[in-house]
C-alpha positions as CSV (number, residue, x, y, z in Angstrom):
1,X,-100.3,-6.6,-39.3
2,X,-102.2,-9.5,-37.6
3,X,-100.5,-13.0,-36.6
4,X,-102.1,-15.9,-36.6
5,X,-103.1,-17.6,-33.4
6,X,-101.6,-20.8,-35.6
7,X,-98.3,-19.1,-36.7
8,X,-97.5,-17.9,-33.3
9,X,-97.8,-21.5,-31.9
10,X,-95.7,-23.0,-34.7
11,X,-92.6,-20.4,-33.4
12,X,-93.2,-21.7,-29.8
13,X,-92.6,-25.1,-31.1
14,X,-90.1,-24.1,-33.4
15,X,-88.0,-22.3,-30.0
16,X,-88.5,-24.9,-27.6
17,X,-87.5,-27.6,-30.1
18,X,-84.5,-25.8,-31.2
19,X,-83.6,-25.2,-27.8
20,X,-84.3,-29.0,-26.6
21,X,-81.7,-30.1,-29.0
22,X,-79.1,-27.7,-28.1
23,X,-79.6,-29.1,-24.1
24,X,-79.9,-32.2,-25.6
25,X,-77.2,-32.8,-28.2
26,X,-74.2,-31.5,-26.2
27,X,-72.5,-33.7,-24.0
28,X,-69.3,-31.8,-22.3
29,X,-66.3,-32.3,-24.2
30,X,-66.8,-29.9,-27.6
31,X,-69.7,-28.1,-29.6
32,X,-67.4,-28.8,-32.7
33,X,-67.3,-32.9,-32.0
34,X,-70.0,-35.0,-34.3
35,X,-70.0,-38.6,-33.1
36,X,-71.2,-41.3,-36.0
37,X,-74.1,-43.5,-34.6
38,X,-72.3,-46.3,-36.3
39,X,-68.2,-46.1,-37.2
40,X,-67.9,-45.3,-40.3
41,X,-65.8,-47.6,-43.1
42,X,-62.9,-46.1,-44.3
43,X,-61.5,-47.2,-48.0
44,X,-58.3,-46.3,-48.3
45,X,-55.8,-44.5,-45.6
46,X,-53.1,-43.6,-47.1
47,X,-50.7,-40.1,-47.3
48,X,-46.8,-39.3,-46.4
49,X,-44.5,-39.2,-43.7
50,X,-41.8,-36.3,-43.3
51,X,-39.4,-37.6,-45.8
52,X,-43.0,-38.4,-48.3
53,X,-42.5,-42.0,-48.3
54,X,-45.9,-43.4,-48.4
55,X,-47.9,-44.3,-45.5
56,X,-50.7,-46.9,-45.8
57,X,-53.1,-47.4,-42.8
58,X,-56.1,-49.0,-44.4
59,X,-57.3,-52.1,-42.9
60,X,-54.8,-50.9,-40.2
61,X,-56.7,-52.1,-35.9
62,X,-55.6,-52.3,-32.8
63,X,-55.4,-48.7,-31.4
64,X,-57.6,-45.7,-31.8
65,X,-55.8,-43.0,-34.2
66,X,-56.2,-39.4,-34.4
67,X,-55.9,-37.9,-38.0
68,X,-55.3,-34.3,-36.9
69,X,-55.7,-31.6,-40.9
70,X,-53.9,-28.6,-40.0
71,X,-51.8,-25.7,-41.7
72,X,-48.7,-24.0,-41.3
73,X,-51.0,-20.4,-41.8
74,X,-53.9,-21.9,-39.2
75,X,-54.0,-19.6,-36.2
76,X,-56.6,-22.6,-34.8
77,X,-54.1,-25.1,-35.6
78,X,-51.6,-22.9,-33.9
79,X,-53.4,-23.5,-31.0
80,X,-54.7,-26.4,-30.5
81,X,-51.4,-28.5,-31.4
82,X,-49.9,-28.4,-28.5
83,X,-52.5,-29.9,-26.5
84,X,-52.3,-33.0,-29.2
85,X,-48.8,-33.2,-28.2
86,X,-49.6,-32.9,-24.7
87,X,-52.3,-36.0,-25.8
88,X,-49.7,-37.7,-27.1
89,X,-47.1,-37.7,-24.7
90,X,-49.9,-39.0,-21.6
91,X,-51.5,-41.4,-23.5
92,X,-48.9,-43.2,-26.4
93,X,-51.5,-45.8,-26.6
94,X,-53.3,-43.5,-29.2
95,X,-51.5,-43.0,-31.9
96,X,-51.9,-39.4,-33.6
97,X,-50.8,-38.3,-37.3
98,X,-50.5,-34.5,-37.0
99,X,-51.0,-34.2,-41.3
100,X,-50.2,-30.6,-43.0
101,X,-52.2,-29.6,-45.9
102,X,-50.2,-27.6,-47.9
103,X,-47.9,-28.6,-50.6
104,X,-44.3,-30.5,-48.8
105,X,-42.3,-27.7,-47.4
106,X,-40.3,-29.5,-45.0
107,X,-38.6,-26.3,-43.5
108,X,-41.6,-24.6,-43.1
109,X,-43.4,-27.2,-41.2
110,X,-40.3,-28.5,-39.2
111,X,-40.3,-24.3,-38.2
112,X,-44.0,-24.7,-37.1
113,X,-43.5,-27.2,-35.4
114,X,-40.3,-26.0,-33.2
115,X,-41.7,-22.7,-32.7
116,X,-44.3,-24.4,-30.8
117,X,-42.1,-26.8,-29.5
118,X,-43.4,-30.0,-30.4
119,X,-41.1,-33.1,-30.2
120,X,-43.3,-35.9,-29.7
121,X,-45.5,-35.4,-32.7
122,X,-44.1,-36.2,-36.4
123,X,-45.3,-34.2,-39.3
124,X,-46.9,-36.2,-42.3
125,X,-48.0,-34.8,-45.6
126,X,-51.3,-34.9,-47.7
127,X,-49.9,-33.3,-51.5
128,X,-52.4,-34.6,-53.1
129,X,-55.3,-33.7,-50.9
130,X,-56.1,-37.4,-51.3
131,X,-57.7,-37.5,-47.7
132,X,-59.6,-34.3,-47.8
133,X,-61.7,-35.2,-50.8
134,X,-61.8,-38.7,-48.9
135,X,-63.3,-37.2,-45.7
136,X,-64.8,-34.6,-47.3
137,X,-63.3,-32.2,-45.2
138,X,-64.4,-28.2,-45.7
139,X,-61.5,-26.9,-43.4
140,X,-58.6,-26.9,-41.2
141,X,-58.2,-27.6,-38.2
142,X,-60.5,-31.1,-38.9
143,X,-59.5,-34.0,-36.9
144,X,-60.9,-37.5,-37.5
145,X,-60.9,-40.1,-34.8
146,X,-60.6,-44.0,-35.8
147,X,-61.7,-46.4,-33.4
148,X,-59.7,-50.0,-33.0
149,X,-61.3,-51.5,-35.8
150,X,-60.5,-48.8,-38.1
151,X,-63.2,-47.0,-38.7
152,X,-64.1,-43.2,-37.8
153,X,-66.4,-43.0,-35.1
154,X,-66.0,-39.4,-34.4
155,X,-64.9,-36.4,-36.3
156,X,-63.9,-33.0,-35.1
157,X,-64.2,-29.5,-36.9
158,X,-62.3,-27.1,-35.9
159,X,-60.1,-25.7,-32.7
160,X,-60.6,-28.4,-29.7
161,X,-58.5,-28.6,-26.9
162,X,-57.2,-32.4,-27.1
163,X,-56.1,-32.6,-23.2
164,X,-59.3,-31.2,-21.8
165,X,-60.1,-33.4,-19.2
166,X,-64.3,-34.2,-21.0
167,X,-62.5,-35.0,-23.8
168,X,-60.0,-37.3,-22.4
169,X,-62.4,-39.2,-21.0
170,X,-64.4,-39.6,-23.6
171,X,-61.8,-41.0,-25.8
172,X,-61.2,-43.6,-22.8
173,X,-64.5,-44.7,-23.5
174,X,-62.8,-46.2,-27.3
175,X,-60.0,-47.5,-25.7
């Protein structure tokens, strides 16, 4: 079987410009991080607090705010929440809602939550998955990141580790 002269030059250009945007694209902090060109307007921001009263944060500016999806039966989430306590604790200025996604089982995520023990963080609920239809969200951990003026600039998709010091800086940059 013959190739083309042609064909073998469009898989040239086809490798160098898939490896140019992989160079390109990254910065430091996360391969799972997609950063909006423009923040992004969110509608309505609203889900529950431990005890499920409701919570509304739409409209709500002044501080960024991490929106942190996660599951009691996430290994990923296992992970990565105590760095977002660790987050938490240096920097109270942003403001983080750790948000389960499972129907409100308040021993169950109260157990999750000393297990790893996390103090600083509270635990809010999402019943009605109100937010992950809203963000369109295809799994857990997702985290979104809302910038001062209350729109998501950022979004993250899976395991990151909050406290790395790239990613620290990086949300500096928002605040």
């Amino acid at each position: 079987m013959k190739i083309s002269k042609s064909f073998k030059i469009y898989i040239h250009i086809f490798i160098v410009f898939f490896f140019a945007q992989e160079l390109l694209s990254e910065v430091t902090y996360s391969k799972n991080i997609v950063v909006h060109k423009e923040p992004v307007e969110i509608k309505k921001l609203k889900f529950q607090d431990f005890n499920l009263n409701e919570i509304d944060l739409t409209g709500k500016k002044g501080n960024i705010m991490i929106l942190n999806f996660w599951a009691t039966w996430c290994v990923p989430c296992k992970k990565e929440m105590p760095s977002l306590e660790k987050l938490s604790k240096e920097y109270p200025e942003i403001i983080i809602y750790p948000i389960n996604l499972e129907k409100p089982n308040l021993d169950k995520t109260k157990k999750f939550f000393i297990d790893l023990d996390i103090s600083k963080l509270n635990i809010y609920f999402d019943p009605n998955f109100e937010l992950v239809k809203l963000f369109n969200m295809r799994g857990v951990p997702t985290s979104i990141l809302i910038d001062k003026n209350g729109k998501e600039f950022a979004r993250i998709i899976g395991e990151i580790d909050f406290f790395d010091e790239s990613f620290v800086n990086f949300l500096k940059k928002y605040l």
